[in-house]
C-alpha positions in Angstrom: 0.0 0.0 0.0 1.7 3.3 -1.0 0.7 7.0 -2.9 -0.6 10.0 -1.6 -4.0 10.8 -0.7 -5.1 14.0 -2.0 -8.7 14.4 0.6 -10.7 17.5 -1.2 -12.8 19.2 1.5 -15.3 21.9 -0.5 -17.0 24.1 2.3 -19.0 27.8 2.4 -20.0 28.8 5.7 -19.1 26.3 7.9 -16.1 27.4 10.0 -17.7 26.2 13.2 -17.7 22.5 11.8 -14.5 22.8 9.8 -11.8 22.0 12.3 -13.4 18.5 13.1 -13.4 17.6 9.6 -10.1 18.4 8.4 -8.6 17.2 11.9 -10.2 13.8 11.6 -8.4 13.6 8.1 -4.9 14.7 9.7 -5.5 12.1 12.7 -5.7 9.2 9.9 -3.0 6.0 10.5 -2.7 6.5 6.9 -0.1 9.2 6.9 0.6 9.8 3.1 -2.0 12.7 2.2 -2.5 16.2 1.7 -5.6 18.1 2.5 -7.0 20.8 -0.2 -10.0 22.9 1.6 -11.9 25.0 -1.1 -13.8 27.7 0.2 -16.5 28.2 -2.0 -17.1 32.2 -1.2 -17.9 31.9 2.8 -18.6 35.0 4.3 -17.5 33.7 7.8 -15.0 33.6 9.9 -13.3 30.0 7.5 -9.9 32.0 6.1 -9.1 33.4 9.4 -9.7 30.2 11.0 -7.9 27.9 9.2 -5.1 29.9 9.1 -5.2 29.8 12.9 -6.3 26.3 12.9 -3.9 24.7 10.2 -1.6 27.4 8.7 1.5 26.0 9.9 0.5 22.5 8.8 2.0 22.2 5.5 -0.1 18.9 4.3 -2.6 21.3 4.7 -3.9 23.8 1.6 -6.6 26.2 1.4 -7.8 27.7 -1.3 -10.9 30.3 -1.6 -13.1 30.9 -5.1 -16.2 33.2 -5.6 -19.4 31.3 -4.7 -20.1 29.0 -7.6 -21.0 25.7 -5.8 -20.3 22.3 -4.4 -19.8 21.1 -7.7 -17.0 24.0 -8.8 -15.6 23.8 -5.3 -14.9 20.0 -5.9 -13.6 20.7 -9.5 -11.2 23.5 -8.1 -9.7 20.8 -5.2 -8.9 18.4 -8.1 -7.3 20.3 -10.1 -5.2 20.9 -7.3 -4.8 16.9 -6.2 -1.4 15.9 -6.7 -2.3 12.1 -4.8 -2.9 8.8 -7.3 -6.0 8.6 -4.9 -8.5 10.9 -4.5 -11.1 10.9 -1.6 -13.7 13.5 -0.7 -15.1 15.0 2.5 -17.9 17.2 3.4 -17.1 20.0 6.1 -19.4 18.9 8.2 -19.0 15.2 8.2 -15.8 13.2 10.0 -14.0 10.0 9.5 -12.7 7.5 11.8 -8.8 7.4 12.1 -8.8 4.1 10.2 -10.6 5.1 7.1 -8.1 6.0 4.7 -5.9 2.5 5.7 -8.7 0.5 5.6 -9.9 2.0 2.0 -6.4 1.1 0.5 -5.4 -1.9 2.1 -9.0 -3.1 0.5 -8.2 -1.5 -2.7 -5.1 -3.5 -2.7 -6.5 -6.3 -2.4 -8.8 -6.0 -5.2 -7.2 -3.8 -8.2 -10.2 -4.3 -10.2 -12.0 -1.9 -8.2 -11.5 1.9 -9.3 -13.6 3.1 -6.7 -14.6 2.1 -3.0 -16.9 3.2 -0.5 -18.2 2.1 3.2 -20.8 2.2 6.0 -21.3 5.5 7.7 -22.7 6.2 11.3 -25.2 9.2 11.9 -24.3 11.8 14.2 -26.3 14.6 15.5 -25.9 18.5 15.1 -23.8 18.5 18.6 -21.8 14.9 17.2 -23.7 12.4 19.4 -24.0 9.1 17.6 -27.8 8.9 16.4 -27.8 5.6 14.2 -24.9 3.1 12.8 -24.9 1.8 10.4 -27.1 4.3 8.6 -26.6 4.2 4.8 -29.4 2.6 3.8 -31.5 4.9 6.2 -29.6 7.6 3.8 -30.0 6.7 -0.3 -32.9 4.7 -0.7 -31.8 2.7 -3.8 -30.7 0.1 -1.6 -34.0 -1.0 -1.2 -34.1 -2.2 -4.5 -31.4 -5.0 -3.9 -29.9 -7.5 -1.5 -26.3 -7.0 -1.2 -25.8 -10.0 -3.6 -27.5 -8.8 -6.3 -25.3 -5.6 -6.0 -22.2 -7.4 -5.7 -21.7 -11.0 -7.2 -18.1 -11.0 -5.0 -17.9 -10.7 -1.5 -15.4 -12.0 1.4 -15.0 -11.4 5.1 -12.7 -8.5 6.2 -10.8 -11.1 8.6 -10.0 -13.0 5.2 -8.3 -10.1 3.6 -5.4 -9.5 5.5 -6.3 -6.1 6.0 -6.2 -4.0 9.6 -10.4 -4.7 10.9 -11.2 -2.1 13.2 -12.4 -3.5 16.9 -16.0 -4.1 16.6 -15.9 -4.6 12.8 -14.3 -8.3 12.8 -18.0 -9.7 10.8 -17.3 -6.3 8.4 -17.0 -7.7 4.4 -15.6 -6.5 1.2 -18.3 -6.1 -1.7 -17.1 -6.1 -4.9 -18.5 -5.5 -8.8 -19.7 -4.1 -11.7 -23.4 -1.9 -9.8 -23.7 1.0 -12.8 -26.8 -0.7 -13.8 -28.3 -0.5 -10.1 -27.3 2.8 -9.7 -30.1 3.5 -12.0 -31.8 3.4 -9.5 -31.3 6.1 -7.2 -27.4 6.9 -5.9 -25.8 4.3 -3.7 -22.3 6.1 -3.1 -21.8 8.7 -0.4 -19.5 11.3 -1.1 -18.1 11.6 2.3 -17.2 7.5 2.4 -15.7 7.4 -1.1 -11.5 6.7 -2.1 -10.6 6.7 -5.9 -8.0 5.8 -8.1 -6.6 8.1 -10.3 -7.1 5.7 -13.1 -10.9 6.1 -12.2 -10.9 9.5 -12.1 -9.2 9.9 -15.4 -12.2 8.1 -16.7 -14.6 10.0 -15.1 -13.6 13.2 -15.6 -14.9 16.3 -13.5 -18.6 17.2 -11.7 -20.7 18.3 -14.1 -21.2 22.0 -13.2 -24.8 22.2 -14.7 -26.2 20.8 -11.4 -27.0 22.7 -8.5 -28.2 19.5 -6.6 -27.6 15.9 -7.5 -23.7 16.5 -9.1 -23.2 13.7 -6.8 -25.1 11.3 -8.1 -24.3 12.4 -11.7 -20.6 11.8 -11.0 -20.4 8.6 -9.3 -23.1 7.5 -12.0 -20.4 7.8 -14.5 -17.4 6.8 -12.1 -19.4 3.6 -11.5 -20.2 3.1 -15.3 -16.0 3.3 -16.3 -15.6 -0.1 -14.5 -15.8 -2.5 -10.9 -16.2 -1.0 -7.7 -16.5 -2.0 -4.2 -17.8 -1.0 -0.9 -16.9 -2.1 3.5 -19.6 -2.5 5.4 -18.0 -0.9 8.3 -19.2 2.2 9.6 -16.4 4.8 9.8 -18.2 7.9 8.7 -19.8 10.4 11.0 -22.1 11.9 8.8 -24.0 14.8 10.2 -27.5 15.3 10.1 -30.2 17.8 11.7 -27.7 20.9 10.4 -29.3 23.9 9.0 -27.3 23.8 5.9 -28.4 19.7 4.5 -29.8 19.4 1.7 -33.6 18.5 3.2 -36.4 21.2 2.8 -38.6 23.1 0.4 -36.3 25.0 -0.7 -33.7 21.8 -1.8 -36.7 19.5 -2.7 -36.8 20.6 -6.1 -33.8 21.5 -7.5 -32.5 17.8 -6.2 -35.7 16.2 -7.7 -35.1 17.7 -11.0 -31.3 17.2 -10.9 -31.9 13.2 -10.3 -35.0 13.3 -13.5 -32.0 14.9 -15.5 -29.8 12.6 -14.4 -32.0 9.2 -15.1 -33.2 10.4 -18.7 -29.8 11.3 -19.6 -28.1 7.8 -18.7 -30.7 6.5 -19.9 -30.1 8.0 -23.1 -26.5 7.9 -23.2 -26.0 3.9 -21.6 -29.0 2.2 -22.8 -26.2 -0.8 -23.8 -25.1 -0.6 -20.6 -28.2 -1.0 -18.7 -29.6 -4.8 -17.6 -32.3 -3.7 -15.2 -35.8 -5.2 -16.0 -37.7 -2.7 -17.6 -40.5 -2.8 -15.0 -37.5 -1.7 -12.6 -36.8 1.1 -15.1 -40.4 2.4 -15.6 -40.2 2.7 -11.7 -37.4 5.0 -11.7 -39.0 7.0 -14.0 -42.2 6.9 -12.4 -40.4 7.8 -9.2 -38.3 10.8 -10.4 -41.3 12.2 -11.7 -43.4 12.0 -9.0 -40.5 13.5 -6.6 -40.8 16.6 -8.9 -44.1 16.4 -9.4 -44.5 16.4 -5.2 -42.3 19.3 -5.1 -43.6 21.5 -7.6 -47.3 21.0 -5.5 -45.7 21.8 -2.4 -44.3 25.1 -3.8 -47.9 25.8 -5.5 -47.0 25.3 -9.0 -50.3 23.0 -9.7 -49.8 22.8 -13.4 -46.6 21.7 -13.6 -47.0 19.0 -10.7 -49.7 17.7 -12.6 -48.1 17.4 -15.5 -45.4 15.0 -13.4 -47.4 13.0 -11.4 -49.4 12.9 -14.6 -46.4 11.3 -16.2 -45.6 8.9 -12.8 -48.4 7.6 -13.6 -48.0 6.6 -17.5 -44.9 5.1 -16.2 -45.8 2.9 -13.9 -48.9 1.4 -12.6 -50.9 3.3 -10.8 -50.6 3.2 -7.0 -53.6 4.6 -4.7 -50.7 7.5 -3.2 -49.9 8.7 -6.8 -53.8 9.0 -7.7 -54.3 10.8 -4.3 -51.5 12.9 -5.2 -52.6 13.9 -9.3 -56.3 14.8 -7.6 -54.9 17.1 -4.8 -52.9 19.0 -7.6 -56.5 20.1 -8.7 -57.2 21.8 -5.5 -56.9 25.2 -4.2 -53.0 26.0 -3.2 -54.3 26.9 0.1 -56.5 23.6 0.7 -53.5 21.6 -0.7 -50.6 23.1 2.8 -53.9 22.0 4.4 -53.7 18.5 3.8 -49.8 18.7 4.0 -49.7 20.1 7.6 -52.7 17.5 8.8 -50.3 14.7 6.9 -47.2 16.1 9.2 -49.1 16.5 12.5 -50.5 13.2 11.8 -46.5 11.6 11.6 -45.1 13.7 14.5 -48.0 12.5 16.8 -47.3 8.6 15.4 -43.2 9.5 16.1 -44.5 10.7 19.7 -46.1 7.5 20.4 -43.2 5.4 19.2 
């Protein structure tokens, strides 16, 4: 196992979580990396503090751009990454001290693999552990699959002769060829993800098109250039309840539109590529147009929901939510945020209960 690391850290506004992030990276057993921070146009406090924080550090470089987002922030950091490996971390997520080690001791074990990704554990807004592992909880495509039919290989950790972190020892090493599943909905976590330059060179850069869903769109392709693998082992704190996540109207649905885009352009692109069952394809569809559709209702844009859900519906077969959804998009805007606060009040009372 040798080569540098080169960890790319885009961030805007976040100099309160910063310093846990880019610490956790600098406390890695792995000691062959550099750290490029891109500071996407913060308006805070983040150059003065990492220069207090990390300016004597030389495996440490920041670099600030004019706000032009996560997907140009990322770009900028590799074309700065000097490292045959490239990983990413958001500024307000942290990895365990054995990630990086872990990532390439698995990697060389398995060359095939251009790419490699693992479990991650949710933390809350003040860092107590909330839920581990959690990734499923997170990207819901991997409710479309069993871990078998995702990756044809797979092997115990303790088999590997790599380093298993305490309370991992039943963690295993998925590997293959899941571009096709991926179809589906995104199944790779930025925050959890090491790559070969040879991948990268394949993959190119983020698309900068999207506002929401460049994930997705990226490892879609880095997935598509060859065999990948993922650890079951959660060493990710991945941050949630933060003002900043992308949850929320006003996220909804630019990231339902990015992953519609997304879908009809692989589609489009990699139909050769593609061995879903159609059935599983008309579902995508029918799901990425219903997200939309949902979103566009919520924001009061009746016509164009309808014209979605409309479309969810041509897709796939009809389900009794979809139907209720197409008739509430011929109501009044008010009567609809009726429904949709009565729909929340009824879950937080169930989540009360529980």
């Amino acid at each position: 196992m040798s080569g540098t690391v080169s960890v790319i850290i885009p961030t805007f506004n976040r100099a309160v979580l910063l310093r846990e992030a880019v610490q956790s990276v600098l406390d890695q057993t792995y000691r062959a990396l550099e750290v490029i921070v891109v500071d996407d146009g913060s308006t805070d406090d983040t150059r003065e503090s990492m220069a207090a924080w990390f300016g004597s550090d030389p495996r440490v470089r920041y670099s600030y751009q004019a706000n032009r987002g996560a997907s140009s922030a990322r770009n900028a950091g590799l074309d700065l990454a000097t490292g045959g490996y490239i990983a990413f971390l958001d500024s307000d997520d942290a990895w365990q001290p054995w990630h990086l080690q872990l990532m390439l001791e698995c990697l060389d074990r398995r060359p095939e693999a251009g790419l490699i990704w693992t479990e991650i554990s949710f933390v809350d807004s003040v860092g107590t552990m909330v839920l581990s592992p959690a990734l499923k909880e997170l990207l819901g495509a991997y409710r479309h699959f069993t871990m078998d039919e995702l990756f044809p290989s797979s092997a115990p950790l303790a088999g590997q002769g790599v380093v298993v972190p305490v309370g991992s020892e039943d963690g295993r090493l998925y590997v293959g060829d899941v571009f096709s599943a991926m179809i589906m909905g995104n199944l790779v976590l930025a925050s959890s993800t090491v790559m070969r330059r040879q991948r990268l060179d394949l993959t190119g850069r983020f698309d900068e098109r999207f506002s929401m869903g460049e994930d997705y769109e990226f490892f879609l392709r880095a997935c598509a250039a060859g065999p990948v693998a993922f650890v079951d082992v959660p060493d990710v704190r991945y941050r949630t309840g933060t003002d900043d996540k992308l949850s929320g109207t006003h996220t909804s649905l630019p990231m339902a539109k990015g992953y519609l885009r997304v879908l009809e352009e692989a589609l489009a692109r990699d139909s050769d590529r593609i061995t879903l069952e159609p059935e599983k394809i008309a579902r995508a569809r029918a799901y990425a147009h219903r997200w939309v559709g949902t979103a566009e209702l919520i924001l009061g844009s009746r016509r164009m929901a309808r014209a979605h859900i409309a479309q969810s519906l041509r897709s796939a077969p009809w389900t009794p939510s979809t139907l209720g959804l197409f008739g509430l998009t011929f109501l009044p805007s008010a009567w609809f945020q009726s429904v949709l606060r009565w729909r929340r009040s009824i879950r937080a009372a169930g989540h009360r209960g529980s």
